[in-house]
Structures are given as C-alpha cells and as structure tokens.
C-alpha positions in Angstrom: -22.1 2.6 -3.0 -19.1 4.6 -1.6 -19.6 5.0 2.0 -19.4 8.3 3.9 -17.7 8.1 7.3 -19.0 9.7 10.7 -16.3 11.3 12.9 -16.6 8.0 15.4 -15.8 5.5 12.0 -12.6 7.9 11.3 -11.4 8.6 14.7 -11.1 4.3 15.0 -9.9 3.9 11.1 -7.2 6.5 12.7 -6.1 4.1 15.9 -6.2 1.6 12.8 -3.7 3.7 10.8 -1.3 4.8 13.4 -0.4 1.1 14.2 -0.2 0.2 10.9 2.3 2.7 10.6 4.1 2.1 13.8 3.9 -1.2 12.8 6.2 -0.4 9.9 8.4 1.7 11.5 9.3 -0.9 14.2 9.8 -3.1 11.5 12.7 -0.9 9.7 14.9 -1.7 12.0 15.0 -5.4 11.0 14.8 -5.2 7.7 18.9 -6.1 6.7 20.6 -8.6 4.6 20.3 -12.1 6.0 17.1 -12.0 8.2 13.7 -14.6 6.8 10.7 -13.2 5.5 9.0 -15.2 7.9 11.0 -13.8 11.0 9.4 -9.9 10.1 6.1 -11.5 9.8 6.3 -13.3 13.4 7.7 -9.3 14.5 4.7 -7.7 12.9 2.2 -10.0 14.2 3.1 -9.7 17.7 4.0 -5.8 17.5 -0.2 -5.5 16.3 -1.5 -7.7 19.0 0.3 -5.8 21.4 -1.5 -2.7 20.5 -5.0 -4.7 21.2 -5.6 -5.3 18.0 -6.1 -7.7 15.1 -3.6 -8.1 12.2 -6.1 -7.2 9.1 -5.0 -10.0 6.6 -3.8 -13.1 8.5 -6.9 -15.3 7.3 -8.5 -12.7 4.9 -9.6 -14.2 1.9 -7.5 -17.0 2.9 -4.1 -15.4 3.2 -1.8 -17.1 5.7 0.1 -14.6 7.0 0.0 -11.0 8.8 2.3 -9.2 6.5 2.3 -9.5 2.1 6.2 -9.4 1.6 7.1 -8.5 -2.0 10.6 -8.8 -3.0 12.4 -7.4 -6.2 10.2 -8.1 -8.7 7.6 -9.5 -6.7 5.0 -6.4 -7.0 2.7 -7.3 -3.9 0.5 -10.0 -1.9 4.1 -12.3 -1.6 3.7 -14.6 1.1 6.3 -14.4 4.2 8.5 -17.5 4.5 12.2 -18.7 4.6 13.3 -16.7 2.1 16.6 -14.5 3.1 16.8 -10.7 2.3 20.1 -9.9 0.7 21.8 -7.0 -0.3 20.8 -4.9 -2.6 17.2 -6.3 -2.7 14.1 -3.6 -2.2 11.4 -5.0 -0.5 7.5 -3.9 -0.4 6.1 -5.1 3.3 2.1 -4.4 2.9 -0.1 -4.4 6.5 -3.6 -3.9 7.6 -4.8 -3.5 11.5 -8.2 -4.0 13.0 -9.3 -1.7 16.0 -12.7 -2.0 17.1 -14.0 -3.4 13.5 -12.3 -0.9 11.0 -9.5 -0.8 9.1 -6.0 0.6 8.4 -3.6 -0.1 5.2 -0.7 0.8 4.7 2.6 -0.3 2.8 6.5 0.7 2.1 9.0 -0.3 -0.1 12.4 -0.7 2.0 16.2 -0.9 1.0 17.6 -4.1 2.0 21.4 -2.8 2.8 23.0 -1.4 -0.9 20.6 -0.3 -2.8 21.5 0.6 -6.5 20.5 4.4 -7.3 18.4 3.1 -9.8 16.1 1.2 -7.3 16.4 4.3 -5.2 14.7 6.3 -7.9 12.1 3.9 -8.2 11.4 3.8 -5.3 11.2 7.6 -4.7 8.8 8.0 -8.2 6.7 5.4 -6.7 6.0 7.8 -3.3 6.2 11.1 -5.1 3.5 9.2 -7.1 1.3 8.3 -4.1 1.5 11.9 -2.3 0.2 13.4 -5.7 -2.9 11.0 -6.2 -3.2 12.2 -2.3 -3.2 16.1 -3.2 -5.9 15.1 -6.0 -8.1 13.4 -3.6 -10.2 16.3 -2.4 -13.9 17.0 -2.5 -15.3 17.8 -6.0 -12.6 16.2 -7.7 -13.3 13.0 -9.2 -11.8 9.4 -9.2 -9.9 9.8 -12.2 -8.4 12.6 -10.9 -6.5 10.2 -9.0 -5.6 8.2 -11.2 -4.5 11.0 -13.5 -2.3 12.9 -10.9 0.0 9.2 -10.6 -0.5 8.3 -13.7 1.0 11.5 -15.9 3.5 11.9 -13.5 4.8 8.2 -13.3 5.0 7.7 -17.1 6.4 11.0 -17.6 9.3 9.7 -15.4 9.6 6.0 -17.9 7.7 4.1 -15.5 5.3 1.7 -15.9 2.1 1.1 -13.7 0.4 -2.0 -12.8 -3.1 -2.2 -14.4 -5.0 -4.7 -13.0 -4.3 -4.3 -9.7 -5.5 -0.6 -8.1 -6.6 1.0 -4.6 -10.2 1.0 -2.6 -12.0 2.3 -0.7 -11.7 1.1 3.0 -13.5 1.0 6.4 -15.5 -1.6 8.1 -14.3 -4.0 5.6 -10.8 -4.2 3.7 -12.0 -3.7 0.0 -14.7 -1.0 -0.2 -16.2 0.9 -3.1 -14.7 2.7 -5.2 -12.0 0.8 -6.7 -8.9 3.8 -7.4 -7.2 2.6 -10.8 -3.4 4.1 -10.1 -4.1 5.8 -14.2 -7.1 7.4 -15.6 -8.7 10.6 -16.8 -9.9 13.9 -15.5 -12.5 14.1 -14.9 -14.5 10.8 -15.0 -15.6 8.5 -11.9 -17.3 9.0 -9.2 -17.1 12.3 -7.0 -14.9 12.6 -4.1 -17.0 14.1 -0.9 -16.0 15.0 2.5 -16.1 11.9 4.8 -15.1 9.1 2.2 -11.7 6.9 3.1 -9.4 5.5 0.4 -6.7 3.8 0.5 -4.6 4.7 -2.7 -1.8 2.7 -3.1 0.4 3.0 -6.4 2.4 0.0 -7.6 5.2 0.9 -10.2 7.8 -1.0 -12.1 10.8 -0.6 -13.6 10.3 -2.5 -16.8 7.4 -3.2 -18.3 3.9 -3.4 -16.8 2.8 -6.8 -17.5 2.6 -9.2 -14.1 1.9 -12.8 -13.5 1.1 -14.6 -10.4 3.4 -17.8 -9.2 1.8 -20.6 -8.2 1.0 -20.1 -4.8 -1.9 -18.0 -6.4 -0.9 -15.3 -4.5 2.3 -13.4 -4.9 2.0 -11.4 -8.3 5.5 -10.6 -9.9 6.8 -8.6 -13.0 6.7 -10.8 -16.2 10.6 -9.5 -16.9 11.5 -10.1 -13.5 12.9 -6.3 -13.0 11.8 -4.4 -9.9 9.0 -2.9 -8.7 8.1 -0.3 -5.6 4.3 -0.2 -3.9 3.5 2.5 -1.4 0.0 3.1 0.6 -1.4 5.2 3.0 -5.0 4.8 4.2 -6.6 8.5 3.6 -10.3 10.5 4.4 -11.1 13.5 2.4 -11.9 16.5 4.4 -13.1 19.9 3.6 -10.0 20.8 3.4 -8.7 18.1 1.2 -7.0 15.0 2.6 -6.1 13.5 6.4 -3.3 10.7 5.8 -4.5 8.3 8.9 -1.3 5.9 8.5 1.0 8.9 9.6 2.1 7.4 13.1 1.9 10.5 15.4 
C-alpha cells in the first residue's frame, strides 16, 4: 500500500531533507584529490548529529557506515574506508537523516578535481534525468510515467540505466511502496495522488548497464568498469505537482 502523508509527516520528512542536503553541501568542500573515503564519512556523521538527528543508514540493514560512497564505476551502496579520492575520479556520496522518526534521501555525484568532459556529461544526463522523472511525478500521472520521462530521455542521450536497482517510496521507514523503476511505460503502475513521498533517484552509466556486486556484498559496480553518476532527491506530490524536500533552504 503506498502511503499518503499528512502535513505533520511532510513538514518532519522536510527537516529530514534539508539536512540531508546541507549535509552534502558541507561536504563539497572536502571532496578533493587525496582525502579517505572514510574521513567524509566521519564529517557527515558528525555534521547530522549536530542537527539532532540520526544518520538514516549507519546500521540499516546492516550497513556500517553513515554515507554509501560510490567511486568511478562503483554505481552505489560503496562502503566508506581508506580509499583515496584522486583526480579525475567522480564520486556518488548517497545519505539519509532521521528527525523525529521519518526520513530524508538524498545523493550527488561530485568531481573529484579534473574531471574529463565526458564524465561531466554524465553526470549532467544523470540530473537532467532525475528533474524530468520529478516534473512527471504529479497527481494522475502514473508510476511509469516516471520511469518513462528518465528513461527516453537517458537512452536517447546513449546512456544506459541500471535495471535492478530503482527508487521508493519513503517516510517512516527507508524503503516504502511503490518501488520507481528509473525506465518504464506510460501509462502503467500505480497512480500518483497528492500527499505521496518518493524518492526517485536515477543511476546511469556510461557503458553498458550490466552491474555486479564485490564481495563485501554491498558496493554494486559496472561489469566494464566504466563510470556511472546517481542523483536523488526525496520528493511529495502536491496539487500542484512536486515539492523537492532535499532542497536545503
């Protein structure tokens, strides 16, 4: 069942978003060659508990850590360590906050220094991609609207979009119904009604689409090892169309 939210629920998945966000924006300014995985996480983690809340995915299905780190071709859920950012790299940093028992989600693909213009582009499909599945998530559209808005426009570009891996709903927990496939077609899923909070989240790569996951049975990479981008925002459909909550303001 997709749950409708009550003006209370949104107003605290909002507090939730806007750290999330500042969260990442604080963040940006670390994020150069040379500096560990593991040193942003230790940053993030204290930056969230600052703002009295929880970090959303430290412990979480038994993740270990407060930020998923996804480097190159990593595509999401890496896990923060002593790896060492160099230049050139482009890296996804993925967090979740808790305030008061709901949820915000958000994630950004960074530059790491030089970026080549062909990661830049990549990059920039992938968020172009994720503001259009937001314009198509408005009430009476459908599901696969969403899904159709990233998908056309991705693969139109020679992109390739992660299959097995998509967006949820979100609230009181992490992973609500529906799930939000980042490809689909119009017309078909569920119905989008005022009230309802997604969190779409498009995952694009370079090369081809297939993935596998190392064996810390978490991080999931590209099975050609070329880059991919991820971008989120935590969203709630209004009667006007969509509220991004992950907008720090």
């Amino acid at each position: 069942m997709i749950k409708i939210k009550n003006k209370d629920e949104i107003n605290l998945m909002k507090k939730a978003g806007n750290i999330v966000s500042q969260t990442l924006s604080h963040l940006e300014q670390f994020i150069k060659p040379g500096i560990e995985t593991i040193e942003l996480d230790s940053i993030a983690e204290d930056f969230i508990r600052s703002k009295d809340a929880i970090p959303g995915f430290k412990g979480l299905y038994g993740f270990p850590a407060t930020l998923c780190i996804s480097v190159e071709d990593e595509v999401v859920h890496g896990i923060p360590k002593n790896r060492v950012l160099s230049d050139g790299d482009i890296v996804g940093i993925d967090v979740g906050a808790i305030v008061d028992g709901y949820y915000g989600d958000h994630a950004r693909t960074f530059e790491v220094g030089n970026v080549s213009d062909e990661k830049k582009e990549l990059m920039e499909v992938t968020k172009k991609s994720l503001e259009l599945g937001i314009e198509a998530s408005r009430p009476g559209n459908t599901i696969g609207d969403i899904g159709f808005a990233i998908q056309n426009y991705v693969e139109d570009k020679g992109y390739s979009i992660v299959r097995e891996l998509v967006g949820h709903g979100i609230g009181k927990k992490l992973h609500e119904e529906p799930q939000i496939p980042n490809y689909g077609d119009k017309n078909t899923g569920p119905i989008i009604k005022e009230g309802m909070c997604f969190a779409i989240e498009p995952m694009i790569n370079l090369g081809t689409e297939k993935i596998y996951t190392k064996s810390d049975n978490w991080t999931i990479c590209t099975q050609d090892g070329l880059p991919s981008a991820h971008f989120e925002h935590t969203i709630v459909v209004t009667n006007k169309g969509s509220q991004v909550l992950t907008q720090y303001n």
